[in-house]
N, C-alpha and C positions, 0 to 999 in steps of 0.2 A: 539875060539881064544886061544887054549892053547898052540899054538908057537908064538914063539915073534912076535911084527909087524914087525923089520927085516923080519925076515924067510918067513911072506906072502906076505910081497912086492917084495920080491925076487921072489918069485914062480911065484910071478901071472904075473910079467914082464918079466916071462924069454927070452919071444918074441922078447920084446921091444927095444928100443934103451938103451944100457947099460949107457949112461950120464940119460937118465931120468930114468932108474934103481935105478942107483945109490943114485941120490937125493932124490927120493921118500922115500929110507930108510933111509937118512940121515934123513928127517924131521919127518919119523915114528918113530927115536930114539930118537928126539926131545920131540914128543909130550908122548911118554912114558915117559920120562924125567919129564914131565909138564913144560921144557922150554915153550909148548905152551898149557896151561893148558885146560884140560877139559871144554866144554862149552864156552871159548872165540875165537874170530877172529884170523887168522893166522896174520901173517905181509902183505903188502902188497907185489903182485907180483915184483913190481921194488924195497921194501927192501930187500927180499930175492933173490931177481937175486945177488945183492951187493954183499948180505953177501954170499953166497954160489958160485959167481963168477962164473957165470953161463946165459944165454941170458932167455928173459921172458917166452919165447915161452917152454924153457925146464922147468922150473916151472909153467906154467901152465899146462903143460904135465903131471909132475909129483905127482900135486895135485890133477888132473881128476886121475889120477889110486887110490890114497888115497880114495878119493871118491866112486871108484869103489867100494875099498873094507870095507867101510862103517866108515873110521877113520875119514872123515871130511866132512862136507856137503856143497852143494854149489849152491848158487842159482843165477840166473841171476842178473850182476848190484848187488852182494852182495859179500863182503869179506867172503870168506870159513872159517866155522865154526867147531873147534872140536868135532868131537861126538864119541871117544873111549867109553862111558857110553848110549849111545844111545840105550834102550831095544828095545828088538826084543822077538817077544814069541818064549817059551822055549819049543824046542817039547823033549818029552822025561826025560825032569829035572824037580825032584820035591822035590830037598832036601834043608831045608833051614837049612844052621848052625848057632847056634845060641853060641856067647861067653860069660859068664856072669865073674861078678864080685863079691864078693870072690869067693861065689860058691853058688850051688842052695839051697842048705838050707837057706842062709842070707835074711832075711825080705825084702830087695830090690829087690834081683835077683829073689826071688821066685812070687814078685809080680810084676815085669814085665813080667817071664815065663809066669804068668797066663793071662795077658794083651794078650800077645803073643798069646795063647789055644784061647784067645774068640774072636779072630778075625776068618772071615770066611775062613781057609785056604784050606779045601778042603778034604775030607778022605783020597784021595791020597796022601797027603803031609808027608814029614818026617821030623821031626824036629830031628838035628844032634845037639848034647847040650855040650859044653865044658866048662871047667872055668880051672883057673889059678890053677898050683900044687908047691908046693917046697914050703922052708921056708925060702927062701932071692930072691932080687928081681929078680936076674939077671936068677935063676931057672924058674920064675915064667915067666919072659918073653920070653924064650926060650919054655917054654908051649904053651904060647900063638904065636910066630913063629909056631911051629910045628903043631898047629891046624890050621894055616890061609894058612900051604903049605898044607895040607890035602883036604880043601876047593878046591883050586885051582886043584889040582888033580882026586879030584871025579871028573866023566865026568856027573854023575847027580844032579851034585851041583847045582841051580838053583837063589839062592839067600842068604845071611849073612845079621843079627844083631849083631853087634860087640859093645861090653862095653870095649873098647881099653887103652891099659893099656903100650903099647911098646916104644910112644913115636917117636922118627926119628930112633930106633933101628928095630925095627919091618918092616918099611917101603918098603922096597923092594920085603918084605912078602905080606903087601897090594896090591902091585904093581901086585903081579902073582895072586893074587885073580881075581882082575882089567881083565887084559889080560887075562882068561880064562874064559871073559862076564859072569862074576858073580855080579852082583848090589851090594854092599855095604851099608847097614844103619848106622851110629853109633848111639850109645843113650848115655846120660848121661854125657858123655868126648866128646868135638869135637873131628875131625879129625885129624890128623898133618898137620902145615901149607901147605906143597907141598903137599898135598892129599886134591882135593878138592873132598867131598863126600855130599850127603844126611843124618840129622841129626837128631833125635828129643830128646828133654831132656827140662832141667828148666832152667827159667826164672834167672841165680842165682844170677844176679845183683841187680835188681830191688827187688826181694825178699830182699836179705841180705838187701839193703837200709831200706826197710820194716822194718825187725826187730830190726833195730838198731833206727831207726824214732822211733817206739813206743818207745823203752827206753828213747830218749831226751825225747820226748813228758810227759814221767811222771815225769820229771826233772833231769835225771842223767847229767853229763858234763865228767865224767871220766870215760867213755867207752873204756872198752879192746877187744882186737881181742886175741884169743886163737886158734890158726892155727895148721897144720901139713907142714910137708915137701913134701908133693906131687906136683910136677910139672907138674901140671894139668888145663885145663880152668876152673871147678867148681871151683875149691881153690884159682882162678886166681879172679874170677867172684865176687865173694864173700866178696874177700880183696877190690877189686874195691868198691863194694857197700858200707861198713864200711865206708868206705872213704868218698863217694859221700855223706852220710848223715850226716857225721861230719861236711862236707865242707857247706851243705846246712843248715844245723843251725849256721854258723858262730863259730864252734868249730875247732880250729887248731889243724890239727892232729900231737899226741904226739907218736914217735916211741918208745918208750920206754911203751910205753901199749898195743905193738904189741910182742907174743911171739909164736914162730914158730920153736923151738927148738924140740926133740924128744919128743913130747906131744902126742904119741900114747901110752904110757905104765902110768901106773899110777909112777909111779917114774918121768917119763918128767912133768907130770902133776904138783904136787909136787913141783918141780924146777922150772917151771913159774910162781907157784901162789908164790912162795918163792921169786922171784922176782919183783912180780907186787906189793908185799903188802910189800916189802921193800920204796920203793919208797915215797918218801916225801909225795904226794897227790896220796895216791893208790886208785885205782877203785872202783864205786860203783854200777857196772854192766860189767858183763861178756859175748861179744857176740861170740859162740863158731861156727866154722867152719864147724861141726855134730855132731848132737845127743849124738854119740858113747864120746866123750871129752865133748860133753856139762855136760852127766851122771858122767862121773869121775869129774869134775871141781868142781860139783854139793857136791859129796860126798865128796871132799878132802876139801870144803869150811867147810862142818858141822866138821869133823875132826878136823879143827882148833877153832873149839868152835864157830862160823861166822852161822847165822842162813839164808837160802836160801828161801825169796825172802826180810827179815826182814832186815840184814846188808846186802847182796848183793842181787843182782837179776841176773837171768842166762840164758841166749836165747841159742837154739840149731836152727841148721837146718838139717830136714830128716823126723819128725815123727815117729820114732822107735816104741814110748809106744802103738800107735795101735793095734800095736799084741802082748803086756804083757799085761797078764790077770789083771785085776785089774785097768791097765792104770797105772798112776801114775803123777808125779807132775814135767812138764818139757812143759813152754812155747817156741812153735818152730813153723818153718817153714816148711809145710807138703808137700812134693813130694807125685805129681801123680805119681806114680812108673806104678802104674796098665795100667793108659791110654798112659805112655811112651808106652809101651811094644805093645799094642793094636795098636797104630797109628805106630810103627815103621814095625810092620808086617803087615798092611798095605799098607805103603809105599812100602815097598818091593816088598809084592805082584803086587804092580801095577806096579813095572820096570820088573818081571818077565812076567807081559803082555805086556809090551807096550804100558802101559795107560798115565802113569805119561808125566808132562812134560819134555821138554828136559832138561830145566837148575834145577840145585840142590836145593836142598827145606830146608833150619832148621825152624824145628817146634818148637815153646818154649811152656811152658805152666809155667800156673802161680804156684805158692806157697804158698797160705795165710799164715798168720800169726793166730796159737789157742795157745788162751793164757790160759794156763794151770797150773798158781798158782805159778809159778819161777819168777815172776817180779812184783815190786811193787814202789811205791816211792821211793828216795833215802832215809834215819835216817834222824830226824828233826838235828840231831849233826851233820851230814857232811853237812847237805843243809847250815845251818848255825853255824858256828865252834864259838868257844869263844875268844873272844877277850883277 
């Protein structure tokens, strides 16, 4: 499939009656579109006579060639089904690329990588490994464009795991991955809304609830959310959760204990906590977005002479201290990084055979909560202030 589905319904009709030519690539431009999205029903044969102004007879004409050439499936007494993602074994392709985030050094990507390795992919298989370059985003995403055209290009690309970072910028890039019957995973980030794909990552709602539940639970009431600016489902997921365990202890959530400001540098950090402990009734626990700010929050609390878990207490999510020697002292929410990575090349595999099912799969997996010495009661002085 590495010309457009215009271009093969053109071809493959050239026979045919040029009115059902025609339509067929209207609606093969469609379904590239995801006006008719991957895995669901077309319209019915008498909506789309309507709307394409056209008699029944030519649209069902025109959806038996679809058919033919494997865009849509169709079964007796059943409305025709997209199947643009529909595997077929791959004779000859055996290269999976794999995109990570930041890059293969980072504790994450390295231990999905390895997730990845221990699944059974075969000696023949080639893992094609990419991650994001440049020092602002927009560099960073034109990396990631450039390696998901390269995908689409190999003619022995056989399948991708993607740690998707592009947004609806990238998307058309997806799109030529797609049309050149290359299976898609994401892990970590869903997909973009008009790209429906196969997914596996965490759990990050129910988690985040998780760890902010323990904090009520030892009696806090002044829980902060300590965020980043990523326009992403985990960051998305996350803030959801805060919420849902605020809402579910009957604590009204306080915007002003949510700070999402440029809290990736220790200076943004700094200026949050400068505003959160401004605050008439400031925080007596900090539940951080990941690790990476939960650790600076961490530190910039003892900096203000604030002892962490004694005056505040501080939740991360990620697990980072697993792979610093010594470990260290930060209760958090622990990604399976390893069995992402393990079950998404899995997955994959099985659309490179033609095992999987036909409709899309997100796998969640849980997050526990280890509680690692950063959260403790609230002071007997803020549980009860003096009169």
């Amino acid at each position: 499939m590495g010309s457009s589905f215009r271009d093969q319904v053109v071809a493959a009709s050239r026979q045919g009656s040029p009115l059902v030519t025609a339509v067929a690539a209207k609606l093969a431009d469609m379904i590239r579109s995801q006006t008719f999205p991957d895995g669901k029903g077309l319209p019915s044969e008498r909506r789309l006579s309507m709307d394409l102004e056209v008699s029944r007879g030519v649209v069902r004409a025109a959806i038996k060639e679809l058919a033919e050439l494997g865009l849509v499936e169709s079964k007796p007494r059943c409305r025709p089904v997209v199947r643009v993602s529909r595997s077929r074994p791959v004779v000859g392709r055996r290269h999976i690329g794999i995109w990570l985030w930041p890059n293969t050094a980072d504790y994450a990507a390295a231990s999905i990588l390895k997730g990845i390795q221990r699944s059974h992919l075969g000696s023949d298989v080639r893992l094609v490994i990419g991650h994001a370059a440049g020092r602002d985003w927009e560099s960073r995403w034109e990396s990631e464009a450039r390696f998901l055209r390269t995908l689409a290009e190999d003619p022995e690309e056989a399948g991708a795991i993607v740690w998707y970072l592009g947004g609806e910028r990238n998307l058309a890039d997806l799109r030529r991955v797609r049309d050149a019957g290359v299976p898609i995973v994401f892990i970590d980030r869903l997909p973009p809304k008009a790209f429906v794909a196969d997914y596996v990552g965490t759990n990050n709602q129910w988690a985040a609830e998780t760890g902010v539940r323990h904090l009520i639970e030892l009696g806090h009431r002044r829980v902060a959310l300590v965020t980043n600016l990523d326009q992403v489902s985990s960051v998305f997921q996350r803030e959801q959760g805060y919420r849902a365990a605020l809402d579910a202890a009957g604590i009204r959530f306080d915007p002003c204990l949510v700070q999402r400001d440029s809290v990736d540098e220790p200076e943004g950090v700094e200026a949050a906590l400068g505003e959160l402990f401004a605050l008439p009734e400031p925080p007596t626990a900090i539940f951080c977005v990941n690790d990476h700010l939960a650790l600076q929050v961490r530190d910039a609390l003892q900096g203000r002479g604030l002892s962490v878990p004694g005056h505040v207490s501080v939740i991360g999510f990620d697990g980072i201290l697993r792979w610093v020697p010594g470990g260290g002292y930060l209760t958090t929410l622990c990604q399976d990084f390893e069995r992402i990575g393990q079950m998404a090349a899995e997955l994959v595999l099985e659309r490179m055979t033609g095992e999987t099912p036909e409709a899309y799969r997100h796998m969640l997996l849980d997050a526990p909560l280890f509680d690692r010495g950063s959260t403790a009661a609230p002071p007997i002085s803020r549980l009860h202030p003096p009169h």
